[in-house]
N, C-alpha and C positions, 0 to 999 in steps of 0.2 A: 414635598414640593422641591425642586431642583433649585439650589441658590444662580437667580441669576450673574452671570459677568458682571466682575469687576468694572470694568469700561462702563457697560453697559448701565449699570446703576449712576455711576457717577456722570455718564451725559445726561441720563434724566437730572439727575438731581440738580445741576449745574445750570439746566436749563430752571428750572423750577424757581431756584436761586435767584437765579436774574429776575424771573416774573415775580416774585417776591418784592424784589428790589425795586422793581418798575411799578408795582401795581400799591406802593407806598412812594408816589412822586416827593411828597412834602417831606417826608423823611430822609429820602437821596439826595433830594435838595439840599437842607441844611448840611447834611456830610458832606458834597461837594461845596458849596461856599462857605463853611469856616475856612477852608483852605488858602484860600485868596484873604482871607480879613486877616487870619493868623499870621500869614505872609505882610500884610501892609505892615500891623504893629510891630514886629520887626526890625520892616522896614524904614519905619519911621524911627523907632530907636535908633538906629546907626544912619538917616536918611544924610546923604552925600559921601559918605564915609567906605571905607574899605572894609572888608568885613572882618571883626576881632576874632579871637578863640571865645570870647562869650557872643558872641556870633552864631559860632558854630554849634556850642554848646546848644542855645535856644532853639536852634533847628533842628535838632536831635532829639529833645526835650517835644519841640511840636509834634515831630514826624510820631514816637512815640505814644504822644497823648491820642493824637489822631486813629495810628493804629488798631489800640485796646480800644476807643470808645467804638470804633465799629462795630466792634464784634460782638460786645459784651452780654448784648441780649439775643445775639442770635441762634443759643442753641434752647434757652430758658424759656424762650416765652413758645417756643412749639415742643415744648418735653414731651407731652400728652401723642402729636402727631409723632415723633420718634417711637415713643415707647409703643405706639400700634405697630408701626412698620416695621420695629424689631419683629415682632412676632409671627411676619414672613418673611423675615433675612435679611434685612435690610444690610449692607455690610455700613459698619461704624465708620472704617476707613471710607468710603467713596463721599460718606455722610460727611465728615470732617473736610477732605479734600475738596470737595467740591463748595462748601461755603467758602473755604483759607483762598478756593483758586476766586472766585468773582468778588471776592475781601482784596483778593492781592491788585485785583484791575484798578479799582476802587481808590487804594492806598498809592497806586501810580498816577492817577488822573488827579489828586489833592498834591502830591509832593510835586508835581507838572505846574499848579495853579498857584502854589505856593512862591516857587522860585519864581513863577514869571512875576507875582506881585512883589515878592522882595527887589526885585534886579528893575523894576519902573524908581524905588526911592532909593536905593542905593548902590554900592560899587560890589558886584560879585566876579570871580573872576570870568576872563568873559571866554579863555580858549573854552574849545569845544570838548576837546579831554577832562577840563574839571567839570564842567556844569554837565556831561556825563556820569565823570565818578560822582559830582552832588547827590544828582537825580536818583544811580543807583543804589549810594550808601542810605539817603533817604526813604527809598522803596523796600528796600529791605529791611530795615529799620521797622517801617511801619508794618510788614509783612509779618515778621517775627511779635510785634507788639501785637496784632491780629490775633496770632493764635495764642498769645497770653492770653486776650479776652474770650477768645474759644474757652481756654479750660477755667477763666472765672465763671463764663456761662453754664458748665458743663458742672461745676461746685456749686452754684446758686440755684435756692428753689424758688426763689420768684425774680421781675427783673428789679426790681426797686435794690434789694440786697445785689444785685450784681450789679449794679451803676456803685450803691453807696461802696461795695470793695477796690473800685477801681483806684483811688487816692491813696490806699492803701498799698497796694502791688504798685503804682507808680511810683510815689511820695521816694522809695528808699532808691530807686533809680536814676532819681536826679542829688538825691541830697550826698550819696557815695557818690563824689565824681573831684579830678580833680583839679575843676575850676572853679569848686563851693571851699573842696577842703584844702586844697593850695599845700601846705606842708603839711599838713595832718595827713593827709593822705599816704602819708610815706610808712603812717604806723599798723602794727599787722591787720588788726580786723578792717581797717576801712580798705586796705590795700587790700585783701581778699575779697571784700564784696565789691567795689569796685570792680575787677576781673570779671564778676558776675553778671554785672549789668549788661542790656541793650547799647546803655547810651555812650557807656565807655567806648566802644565799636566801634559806632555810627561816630563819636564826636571823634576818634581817632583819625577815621578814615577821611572823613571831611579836611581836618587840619592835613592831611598829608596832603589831600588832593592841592589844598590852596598855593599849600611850600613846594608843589613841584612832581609829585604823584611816583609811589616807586610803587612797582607789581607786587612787590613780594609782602608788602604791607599791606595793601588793597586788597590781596587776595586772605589777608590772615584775619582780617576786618569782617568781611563777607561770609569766611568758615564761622568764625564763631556768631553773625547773626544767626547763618544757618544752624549752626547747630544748639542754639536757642529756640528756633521755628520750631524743631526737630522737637528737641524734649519736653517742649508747650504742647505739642501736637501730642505725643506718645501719653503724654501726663493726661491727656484730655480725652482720650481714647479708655484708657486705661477707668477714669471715674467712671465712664458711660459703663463699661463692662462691668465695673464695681457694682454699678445700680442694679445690677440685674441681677447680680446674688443671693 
C-alpha cells in the first residue's frame, strides 16, 4: 500500500484531534477553566500590586504545569489505536504534529484566560508590546511543556503512571531556578540545570519584557523553548519507533 502524504495524514489527524477534543466536552472544559482560576490565585497573591520577578516566576511555573498536564495522556490512553494504524503507515510525525498543533491552540486560549484573570486583581504591564511578549513567552512555554507530556505519554503504559511522572519531570524545573536558589545558583550543577529548564526561558523572557523588551533577548528566549519543543518531540518520536522493535 502507497504511504499516504504527509499533509494528507496530518489534516486527518488534526481534524480527528479536535473531535477527540470536542466529543470529551467535560474534559476541555476543566483544561480551559483552570486557566482563569490559576490566573485569579495569582492574582490575588500580588492583588493591587505590580507584578514582582516571583510574579513572573509563578506564571512560568503555571504556563508549564498547564502545558504537560495536557498532553500527558494523550498518546497512552489510544496506544492500542496507534499501534493498528502503524501497521498501515500511519507516519509518527503527522501522529505527533498534529496533537502538539491542537495542544498548542489549546495552550494559547489558557495563557489568553490566564492573563485576562490576573490583570482584573492586579497591575501587569499594560503596553501592548509586553502583554504580547507575555502572551507569547507563555504560549510557548506551555507548547514546549506540551510536548514534554507527549514523550511522558509516549514512555507510559498506562495513564495513571503518566499523570503520577508528571511531578517528577516538573518538580526539578521549578526548584533549579533562580528565584528558589537566589545565590546557590551561581554554583556548577544548579547553574547547569537551570540552563536546561523551560522555565528559566519563559521566566527570562517575561522579566525582560517587564524591564523594557530587547529583541535580541526575546529572540534567544523563544530559540531555546523551541528547541526544547524540538527535542521533547524528537525524544517522543523516537520511543514510538523504539516500540516497534
Amino acid at each position: 500500500m502507497a504511504r499516504p502524504a504527509f499533509r494528507r495524514q496530518l489534516d486527518v489527524l488534526v481534524g480527528r484531534a479536535i473531535a477527540v477534543h470536542f466529543g470529551s466536552a467535560g474534559t476541555l472544559l476543566m483544561m480551559v477553566a483552570q486557566a482563569p482560576i490559576i490566573g485569579s490565585f495569582i492574582g490575588l497573591a500580588w492583588k493591587g500590586q505590580e507584578a514582582a520577578p516571583q510574579t513572573y516566576f509563578m506564571m512560568a511555573v503555571a504556563a508549564l504545569w498547564m502545558g504537560c498536564m495536557n498532553a500527558t495522556t494523550s498518546i497512552v490512553v489510544e496506544r492500542q489505536i496507534f499501534e493498528r494504524e502503524r501497521m498501515f503507515d500511519l507516519n509518527i510525525w503527522s501522529y505527533l504534529l498534529s496533537k502538539l498543533a491542537v495542544l498548542g491552540v489549546i495552550c494559547g486560549l489558557q495563557t489568553m484566560l490566564m492573563l485576562a484573570a490576573q490583570a482584573r486583581l492586579m497591575h501587569l504591564k499594560e503596553s501592548p508590546v509586553s502583554l504580547g511578549l507575555f502572551f507569547l513567552a507563555l504560549s510557548a512555554t506551555a507548547a514546549a511543556s506540551a510536548s514534554l507530556g507527549l514523550l511522558i505519554s509516549s514512555i507510559a503504559r498506562t495513564a495513571y503512571g503518566a499523570v503520577v511522572a508528571v511531578p517528577i519531570a516538573l518538580i526539578p524545573q521549578a526548584v533549579f531556578s533562580e528565584v528558589l536558589l537566589q545565590g546557590n545558583i551561581e554554583k556548577t550543577l544548579p547553574s547547569v540545570l537551570e540552563k536546561l529548564t523551560l522555565t528559566k526561558w519563559c521566566y527570562k523572557a517575561l522579566m525582560d519584557a517587564h524591564q523594557g523588551a530587547h529583541f535580541l533577548d526575546q529572540l534567544g528566549c523563544l530559540a531555546a523553548l523551541a528547541a526544547g519543543l524540538g527535542l521533547f518531540l524528537i525524544l517522543a518520536a523516537g520511543k514510538l519507533k523504539w516500540d516497534e522493535t
